[in-house]
KEKE-3310 file (N, C-alpha, C; in steps of 0.2 Angstrom, whole numbers, plus 5000, padded with zeros to 4 digits):
npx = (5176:5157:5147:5130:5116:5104:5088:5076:5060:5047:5031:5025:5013:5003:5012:5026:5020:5008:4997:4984:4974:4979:4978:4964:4961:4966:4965:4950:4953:4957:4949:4938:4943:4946:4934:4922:4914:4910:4920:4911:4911:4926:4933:4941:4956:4966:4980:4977:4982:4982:4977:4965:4958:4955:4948:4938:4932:4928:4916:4909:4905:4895:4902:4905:4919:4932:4943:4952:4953:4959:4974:4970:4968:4977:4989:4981:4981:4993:4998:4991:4994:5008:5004:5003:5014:5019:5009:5009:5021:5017:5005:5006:5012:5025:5026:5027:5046:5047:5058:5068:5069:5071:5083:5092:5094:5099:5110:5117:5127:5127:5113:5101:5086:5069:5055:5039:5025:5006:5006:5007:5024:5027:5018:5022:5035:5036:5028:5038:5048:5044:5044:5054:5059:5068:5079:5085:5083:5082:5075:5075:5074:5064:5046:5032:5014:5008:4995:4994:5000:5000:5002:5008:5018:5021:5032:5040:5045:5054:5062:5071:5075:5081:5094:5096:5102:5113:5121:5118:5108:5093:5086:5069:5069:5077:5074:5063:5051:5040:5026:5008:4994:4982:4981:4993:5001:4996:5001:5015:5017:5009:5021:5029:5038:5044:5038:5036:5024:5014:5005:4998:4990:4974:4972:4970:4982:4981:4973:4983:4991:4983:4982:4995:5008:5023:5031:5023:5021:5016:5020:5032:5040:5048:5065:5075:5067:5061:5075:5081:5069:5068:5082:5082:5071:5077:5087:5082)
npy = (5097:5097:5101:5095:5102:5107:5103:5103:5099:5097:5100:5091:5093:5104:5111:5109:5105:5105:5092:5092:5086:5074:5066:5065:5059:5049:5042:5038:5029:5020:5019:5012:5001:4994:4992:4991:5001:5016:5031:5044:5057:5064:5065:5080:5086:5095:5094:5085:5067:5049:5043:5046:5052:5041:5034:5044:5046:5034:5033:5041:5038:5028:5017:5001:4999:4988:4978:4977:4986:4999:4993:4988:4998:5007:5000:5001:5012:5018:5006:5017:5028:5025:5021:5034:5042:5048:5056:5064:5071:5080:5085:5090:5102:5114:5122:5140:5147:5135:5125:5135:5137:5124:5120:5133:5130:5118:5120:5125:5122:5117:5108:5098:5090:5084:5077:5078:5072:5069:5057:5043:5035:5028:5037:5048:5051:5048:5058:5066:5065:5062:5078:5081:5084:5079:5079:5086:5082:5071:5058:5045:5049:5052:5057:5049:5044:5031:5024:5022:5032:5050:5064:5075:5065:5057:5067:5068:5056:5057:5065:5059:5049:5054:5061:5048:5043:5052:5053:5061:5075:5080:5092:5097:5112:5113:5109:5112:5114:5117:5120:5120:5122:5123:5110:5109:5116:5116:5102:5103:5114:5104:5096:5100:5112:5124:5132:5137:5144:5145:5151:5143:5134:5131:5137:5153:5169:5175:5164:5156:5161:5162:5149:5148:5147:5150:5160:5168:5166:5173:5166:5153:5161:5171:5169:5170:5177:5163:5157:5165:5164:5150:5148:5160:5154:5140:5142:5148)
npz = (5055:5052:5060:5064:5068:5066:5061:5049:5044:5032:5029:5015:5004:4997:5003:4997:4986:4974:4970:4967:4959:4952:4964:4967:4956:4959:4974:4967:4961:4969:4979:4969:4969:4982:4984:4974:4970:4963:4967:4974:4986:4989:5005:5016:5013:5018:5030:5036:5040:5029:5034:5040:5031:5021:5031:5033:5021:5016:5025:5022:5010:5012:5017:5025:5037:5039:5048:5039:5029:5029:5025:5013:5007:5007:5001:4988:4983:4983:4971:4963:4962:4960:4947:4941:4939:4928:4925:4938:4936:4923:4927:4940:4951:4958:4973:4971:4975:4982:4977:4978:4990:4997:4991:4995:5008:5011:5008:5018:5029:5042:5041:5041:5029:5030:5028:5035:5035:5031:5021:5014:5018:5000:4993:4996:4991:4978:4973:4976:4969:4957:4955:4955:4967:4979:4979:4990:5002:5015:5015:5018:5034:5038:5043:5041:5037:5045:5049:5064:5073:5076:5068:5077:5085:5072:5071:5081:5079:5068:5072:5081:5072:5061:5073:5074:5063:5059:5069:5082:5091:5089:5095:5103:5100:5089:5081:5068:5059:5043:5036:5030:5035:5048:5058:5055:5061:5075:5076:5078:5090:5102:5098:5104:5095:5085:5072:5054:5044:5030:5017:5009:5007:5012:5025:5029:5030:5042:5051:5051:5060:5071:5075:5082:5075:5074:5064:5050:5034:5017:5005:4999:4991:4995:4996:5007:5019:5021:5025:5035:5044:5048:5052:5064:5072:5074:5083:5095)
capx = (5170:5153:5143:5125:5112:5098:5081:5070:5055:5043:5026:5024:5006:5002:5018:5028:5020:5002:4995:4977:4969:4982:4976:4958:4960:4973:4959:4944:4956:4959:4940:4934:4946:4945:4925:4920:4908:4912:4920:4905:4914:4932:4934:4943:4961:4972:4982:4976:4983:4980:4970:4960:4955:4951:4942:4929:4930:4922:4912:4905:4901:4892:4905:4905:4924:4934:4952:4956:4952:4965:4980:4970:4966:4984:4989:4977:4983:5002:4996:4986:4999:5014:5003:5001:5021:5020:5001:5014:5024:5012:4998:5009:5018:5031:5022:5032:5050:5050:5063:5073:5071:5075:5091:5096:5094:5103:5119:5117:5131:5124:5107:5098:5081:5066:5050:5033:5020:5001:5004:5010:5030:5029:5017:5028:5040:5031:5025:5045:5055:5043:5043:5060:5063:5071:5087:5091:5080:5085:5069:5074:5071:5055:5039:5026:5009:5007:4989:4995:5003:4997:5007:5014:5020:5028:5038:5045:5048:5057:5067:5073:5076:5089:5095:5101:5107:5119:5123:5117:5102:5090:5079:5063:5072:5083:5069:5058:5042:5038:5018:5003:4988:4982:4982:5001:5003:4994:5004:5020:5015:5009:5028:5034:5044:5044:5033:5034:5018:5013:4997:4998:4983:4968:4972:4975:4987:4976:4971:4991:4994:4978:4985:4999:5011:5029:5033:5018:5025:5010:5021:5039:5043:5055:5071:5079:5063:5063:5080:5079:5065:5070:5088:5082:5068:5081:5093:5079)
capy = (5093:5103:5100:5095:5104:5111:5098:5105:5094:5100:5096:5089:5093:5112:5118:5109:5104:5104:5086:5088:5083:5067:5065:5064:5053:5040:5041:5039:5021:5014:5017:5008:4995:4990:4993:4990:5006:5023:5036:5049:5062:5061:5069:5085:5081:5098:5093:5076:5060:5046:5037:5052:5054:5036:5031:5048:5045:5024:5036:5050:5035:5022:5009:4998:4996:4981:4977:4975:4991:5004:4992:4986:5005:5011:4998:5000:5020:5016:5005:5020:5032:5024:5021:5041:5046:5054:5064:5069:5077:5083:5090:5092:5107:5114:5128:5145:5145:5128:5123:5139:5137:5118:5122:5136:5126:5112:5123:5128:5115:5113:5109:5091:5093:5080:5078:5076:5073:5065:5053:5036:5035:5028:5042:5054:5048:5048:5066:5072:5063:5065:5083:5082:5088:5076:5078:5091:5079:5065:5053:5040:5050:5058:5055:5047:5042:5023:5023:5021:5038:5057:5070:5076:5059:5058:5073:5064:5049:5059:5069:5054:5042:5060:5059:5041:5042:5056:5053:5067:5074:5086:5093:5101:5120:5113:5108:5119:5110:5121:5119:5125:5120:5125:5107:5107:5123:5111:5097:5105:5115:5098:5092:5109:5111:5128:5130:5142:5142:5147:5154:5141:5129:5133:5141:5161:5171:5178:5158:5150:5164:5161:5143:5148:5147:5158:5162:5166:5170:5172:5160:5151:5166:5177:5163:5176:5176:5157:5155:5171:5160:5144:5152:5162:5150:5135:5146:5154)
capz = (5053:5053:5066:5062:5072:5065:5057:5044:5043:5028:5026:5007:4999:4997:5004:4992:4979:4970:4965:4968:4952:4952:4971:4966:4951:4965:4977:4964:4959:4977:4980:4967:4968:4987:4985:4971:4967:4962:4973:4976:4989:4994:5012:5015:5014:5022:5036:5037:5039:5026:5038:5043:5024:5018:5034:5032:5014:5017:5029:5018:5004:5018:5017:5030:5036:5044:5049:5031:5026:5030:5025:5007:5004:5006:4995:4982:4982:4981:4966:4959:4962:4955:4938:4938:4940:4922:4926:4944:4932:4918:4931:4946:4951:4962:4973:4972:4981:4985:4973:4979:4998:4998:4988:4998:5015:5008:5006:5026:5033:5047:5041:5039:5029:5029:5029:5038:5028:5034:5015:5015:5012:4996:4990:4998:4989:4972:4973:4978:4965:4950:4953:4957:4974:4982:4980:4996:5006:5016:5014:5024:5040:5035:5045:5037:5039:5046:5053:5070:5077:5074:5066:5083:5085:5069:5072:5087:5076:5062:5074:5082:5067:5059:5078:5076:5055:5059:5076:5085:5095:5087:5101:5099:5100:5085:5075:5064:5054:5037:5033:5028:5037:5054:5058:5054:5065:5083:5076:5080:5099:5103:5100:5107:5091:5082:5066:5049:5042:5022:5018:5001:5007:5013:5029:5028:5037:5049:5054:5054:5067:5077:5080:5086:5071:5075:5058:5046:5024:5012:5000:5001:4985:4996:4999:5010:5024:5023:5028:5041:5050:5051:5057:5068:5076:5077:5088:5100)
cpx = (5164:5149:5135:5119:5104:5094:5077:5067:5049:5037:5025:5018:5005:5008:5023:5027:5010:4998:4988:4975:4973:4978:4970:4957:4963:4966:4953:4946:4955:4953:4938:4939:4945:4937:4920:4915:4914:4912:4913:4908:4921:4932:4938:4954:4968:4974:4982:4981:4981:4975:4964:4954:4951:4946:4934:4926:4925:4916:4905:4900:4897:4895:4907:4914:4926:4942:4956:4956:4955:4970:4978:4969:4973:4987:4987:4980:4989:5000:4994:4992:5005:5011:5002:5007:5021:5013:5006:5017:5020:5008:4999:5011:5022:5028:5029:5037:5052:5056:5070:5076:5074:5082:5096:5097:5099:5111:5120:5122:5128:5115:5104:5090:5078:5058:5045:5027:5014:5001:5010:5018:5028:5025:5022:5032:5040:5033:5032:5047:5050:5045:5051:5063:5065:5079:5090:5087:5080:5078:5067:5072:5066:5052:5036:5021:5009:5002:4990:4995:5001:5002:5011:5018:5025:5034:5041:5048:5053:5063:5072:5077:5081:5092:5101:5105:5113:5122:5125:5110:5098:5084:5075:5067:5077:5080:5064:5055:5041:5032:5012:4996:4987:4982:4990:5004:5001:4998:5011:5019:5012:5016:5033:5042:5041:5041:5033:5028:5017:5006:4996:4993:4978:4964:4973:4979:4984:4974:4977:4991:4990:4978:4990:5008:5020:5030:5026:5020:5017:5013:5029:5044:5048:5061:5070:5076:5063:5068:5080:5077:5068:5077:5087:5077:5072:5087:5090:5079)
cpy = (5097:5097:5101:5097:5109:5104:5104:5100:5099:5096:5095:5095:5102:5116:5116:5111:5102:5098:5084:5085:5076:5062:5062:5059:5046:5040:5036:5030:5016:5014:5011:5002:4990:4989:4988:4995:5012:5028:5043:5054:5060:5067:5074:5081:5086:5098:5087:5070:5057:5043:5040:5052:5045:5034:5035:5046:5039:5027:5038:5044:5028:5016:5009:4995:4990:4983:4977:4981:4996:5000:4990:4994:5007:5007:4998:5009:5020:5014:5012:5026:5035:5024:5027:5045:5052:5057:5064:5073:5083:5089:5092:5098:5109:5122:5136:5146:5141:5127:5126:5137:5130:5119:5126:5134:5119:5113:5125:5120:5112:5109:5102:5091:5085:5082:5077:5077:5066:5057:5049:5039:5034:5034:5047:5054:5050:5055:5069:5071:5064:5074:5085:5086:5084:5076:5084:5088:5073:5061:5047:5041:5053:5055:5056:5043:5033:5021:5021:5028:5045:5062:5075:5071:5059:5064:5069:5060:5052:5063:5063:5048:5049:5060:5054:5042:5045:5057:5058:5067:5080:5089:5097:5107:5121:5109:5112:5113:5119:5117:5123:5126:5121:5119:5104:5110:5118:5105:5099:5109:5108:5097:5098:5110:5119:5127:5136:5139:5148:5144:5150:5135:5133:5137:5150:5163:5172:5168:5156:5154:5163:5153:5145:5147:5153:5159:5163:5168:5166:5167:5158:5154:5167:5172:5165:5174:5169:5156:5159:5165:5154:5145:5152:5156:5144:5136:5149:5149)
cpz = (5056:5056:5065:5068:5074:5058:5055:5041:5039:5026:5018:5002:5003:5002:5002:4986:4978:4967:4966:4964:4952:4958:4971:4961:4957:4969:4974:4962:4962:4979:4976:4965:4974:4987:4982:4967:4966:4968:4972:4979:4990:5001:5010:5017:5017:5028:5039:5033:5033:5028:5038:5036:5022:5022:5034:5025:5012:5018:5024:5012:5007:5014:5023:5032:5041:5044:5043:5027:5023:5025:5018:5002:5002:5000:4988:4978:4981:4975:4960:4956:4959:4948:4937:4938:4932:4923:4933:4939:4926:4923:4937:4946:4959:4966:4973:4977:4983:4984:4980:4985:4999:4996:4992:5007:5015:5007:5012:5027:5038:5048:5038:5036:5026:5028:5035:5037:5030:5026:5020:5010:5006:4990:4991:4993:4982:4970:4972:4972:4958:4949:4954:4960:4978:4981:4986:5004:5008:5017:5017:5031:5042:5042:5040:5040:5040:5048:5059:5076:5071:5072:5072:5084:5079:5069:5077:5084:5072:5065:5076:5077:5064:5063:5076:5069:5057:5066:5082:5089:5091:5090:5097:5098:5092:5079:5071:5058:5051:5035:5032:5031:5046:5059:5060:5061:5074:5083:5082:5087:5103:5106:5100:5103:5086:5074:5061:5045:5034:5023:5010:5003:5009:5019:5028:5033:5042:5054:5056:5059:5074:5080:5082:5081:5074:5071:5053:5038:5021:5007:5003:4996:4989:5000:5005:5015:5025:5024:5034:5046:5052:5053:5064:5074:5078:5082:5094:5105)
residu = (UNK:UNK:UNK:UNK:UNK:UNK:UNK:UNK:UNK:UNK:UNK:UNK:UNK:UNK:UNK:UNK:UNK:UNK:UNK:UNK:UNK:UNK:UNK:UNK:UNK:UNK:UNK:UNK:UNK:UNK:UNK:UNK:UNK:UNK:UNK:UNK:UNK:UNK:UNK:UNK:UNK:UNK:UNK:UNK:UNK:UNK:UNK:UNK:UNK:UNK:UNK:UNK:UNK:UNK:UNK:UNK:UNK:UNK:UNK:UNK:UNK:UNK:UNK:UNK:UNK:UNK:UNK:UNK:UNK:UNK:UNK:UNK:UNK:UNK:UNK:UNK:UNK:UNK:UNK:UNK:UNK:UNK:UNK:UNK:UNK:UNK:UNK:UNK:UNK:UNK:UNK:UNK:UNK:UNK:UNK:UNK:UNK:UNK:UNK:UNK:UNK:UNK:UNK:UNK:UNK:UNK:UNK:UNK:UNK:UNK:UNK:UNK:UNK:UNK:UNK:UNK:UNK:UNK:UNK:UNK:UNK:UNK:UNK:UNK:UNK:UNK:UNK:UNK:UNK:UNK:UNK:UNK:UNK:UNK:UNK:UNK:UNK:UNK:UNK:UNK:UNK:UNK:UNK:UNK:UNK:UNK:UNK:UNK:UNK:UNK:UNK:UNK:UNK:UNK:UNK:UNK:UNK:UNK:UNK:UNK:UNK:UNK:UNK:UNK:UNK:UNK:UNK:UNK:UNK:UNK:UNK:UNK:UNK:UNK:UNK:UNK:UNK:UNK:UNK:UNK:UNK:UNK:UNK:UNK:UNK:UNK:UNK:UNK:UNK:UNK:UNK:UNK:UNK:UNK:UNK:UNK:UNK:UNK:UNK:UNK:UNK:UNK:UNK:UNK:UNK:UNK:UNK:UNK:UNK:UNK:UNK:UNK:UNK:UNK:UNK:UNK:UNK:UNK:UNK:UNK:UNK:UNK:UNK:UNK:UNK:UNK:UNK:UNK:UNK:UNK:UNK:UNK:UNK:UNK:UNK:UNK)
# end
């Protein structure tokens, strides 16, 4: 019986997969559905949370928020989301590698691969299976955004929640997070857990290393080094 011992948590958006122009129209919906006006700015949305983004975003357009705000926003963007699954597929894409690296990590016996990703599950969710990458990814033990807890935090929760499914323990040393953002890169030292960083968002290389990144690949093209790293950093 193979012995499960190494978590691969992947950040989603720009180090999977591309959905801004969807992202912007989903936005521009759940705005003017909880609102009732036209989106004006959407905040900056790399490495952030969803909370992070819709509460600047209220912000940026002087709406006054209340306790209702966050939980009717997310709903209203789940709503917008799901009505875009075929513009996910059309206008979406798969950034280079992905596909390959998920596939060949997936064929690693030892190897459990999730997410953690600042979007709300069922966007998460959305984004993987239109584009059809979820199938080397266990889904249920993701971290995802709940307006509560911080991207160090869900790493803890996701390590823990694969932990308990397969009946193991996946320590930080045994965990390795795949992202893009320098954000991504502090999430991870925070939760004193090992981090390959892709120059495919809006960070460069020269930034992911100056947070503190152990691994830095200009894209997730060459399989080969994606698999190398997360190897080697889940065994150091």
């Amino acid at each position: 019986m193979t012995t499960l011992d190494r978590l691969v948590l992947w950040n989603v958006d720009h180090t999977l997969v591309d959905v801004g122009r969807v992202t912007r129209e989903a936005y521009a919906e759940a705005f003017k559905a909880t609102t009732g006006r036209p989106l004006v700015r959407l905040a900056p949305t790399a490495g952030r949370t969803e909370s992070e983004i819709i509460f600047e975003t209220l912000a940026f357009n002087d709406i006054v928020t209340t306790d209702d705000s966050l939980p009717a926003f997310m709903e209203a963007l789940t709503a917008a989301f799901t009505a875009r699954r075929a513009d996910l597929r059309a206008h979406g894409r798969v950034l280079a590698g992905a596909r390959e690296a998920l596939d060949a990590l997936g064929r690693e016996p030892s190897t459990v691969q999730s997410v953690l990703t600042g979007s709300i599950e069922p966007v998460a969710r959305l984004k993987l299976t239109a584009l059809g990458l979820s199938g080397s990814l266990d889904l249920d033990t993701g971290g995802y955004e709940t307006g509560v807890y911080s991207k160090a935090a869900l790493l803890e929760i996701a390590r823990t929640r694969a932990g308990e499914k397969y009946g193991t323990t996946f320590g930080e040393r045994s965990t390795v997070y795949v992202a893009d953002s320098t954000r991504d890169v502090q999430a991870a030292r925070i939760a004193r857990t090992p981090v390959v960083a892709v120059a495919t968002g809006a960070a460069t290389e020269a930034e992911l290393r100056a947070a503190g990144a152990d691994v830095v690949l200009p894209t997730l093209a060459e399989t080969g080094a994606v698999i190398t790293a997360v190897r080697d950093l889940a065994r150091s």
